[in-house]
N, C-alpha and C positions, 0 to 999 in steps of 0.2 A: 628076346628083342634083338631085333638086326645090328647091326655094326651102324647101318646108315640112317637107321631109327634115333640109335643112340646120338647119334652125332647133330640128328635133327634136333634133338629136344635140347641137347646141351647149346647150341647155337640159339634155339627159340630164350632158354631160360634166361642167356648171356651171362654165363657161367664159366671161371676162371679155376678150372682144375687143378693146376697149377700150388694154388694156394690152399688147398682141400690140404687137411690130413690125411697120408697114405691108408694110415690104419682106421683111420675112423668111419663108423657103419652105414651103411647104404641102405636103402630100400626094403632089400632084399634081405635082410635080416630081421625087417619092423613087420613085415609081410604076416609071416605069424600067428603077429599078435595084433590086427589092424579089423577090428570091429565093424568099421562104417567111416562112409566120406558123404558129408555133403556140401554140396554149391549153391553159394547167394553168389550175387552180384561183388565182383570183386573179391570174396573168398572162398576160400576149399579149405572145409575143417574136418578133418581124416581123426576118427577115435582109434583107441587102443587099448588094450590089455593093459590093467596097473602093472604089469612083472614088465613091461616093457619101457619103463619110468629112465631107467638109467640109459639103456641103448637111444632111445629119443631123445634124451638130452644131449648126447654127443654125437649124435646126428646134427639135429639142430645148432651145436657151436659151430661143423665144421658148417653146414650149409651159409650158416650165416659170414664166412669167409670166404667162402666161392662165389655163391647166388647173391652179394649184398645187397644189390638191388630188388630182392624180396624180402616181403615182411613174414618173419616165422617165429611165431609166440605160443611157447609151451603154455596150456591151460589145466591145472589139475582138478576143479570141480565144477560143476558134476561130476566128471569123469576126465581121463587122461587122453587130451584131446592137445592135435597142433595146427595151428588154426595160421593159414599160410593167405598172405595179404601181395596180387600182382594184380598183372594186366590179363585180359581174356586169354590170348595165344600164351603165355606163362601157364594160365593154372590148367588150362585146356593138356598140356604137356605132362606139367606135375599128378592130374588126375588119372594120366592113362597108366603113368608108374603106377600109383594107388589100385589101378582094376588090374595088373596081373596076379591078382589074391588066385591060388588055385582053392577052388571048393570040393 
């Protein structure tokens, strides 16, 4: 992803990096383990790999310090799913992270 890619989505997300933990996991380490995403209206609930239980929960503490303005709710059954609650240009953004899965 571009530098000015990046900059796009954090600007779309209205995300405060700032207050992110340095050390805590991004994307790009849930990638992995990231089963399936799908989109209703107003959400994107992205699955995962059970071993990926603990890295997603601390994702999810930091996102929910940066992004507060989105809804991000660990679900664990069925399965270990994070079921993320914004606006269309939000999830439209959060989704495009979700599709650089290489197959």
């Amino acid at each position: 992803m571009t530098a000015d890619r990046s900059a796009e989505i954090i600007e779309i997300l209205d995300c405060d990096l700032d207050v992110r933990p340095k050390a805590a996991p991004g994307v790009g380490q849930l990638l992995p383990h990231l089963r399936g995403a799908t989109r209703t209206m107003g959400t994107l609930v992205v699955e995962f790999d059970e071993r990926a239980a603990e890295t997603l929960e601390a994702f999810v503490e930091a996102e929910r310090l940066c992004c507060a303005n989105i809804g991000w709710k660990i679900e664990r059954e069925p399965a270990l799913r994070l079921r993320i609650s914004a606006e269309d240009a939000q999830l439209n953004a959060i989704e495009s992270l979700w599709n650089q899965k290489q197959t």
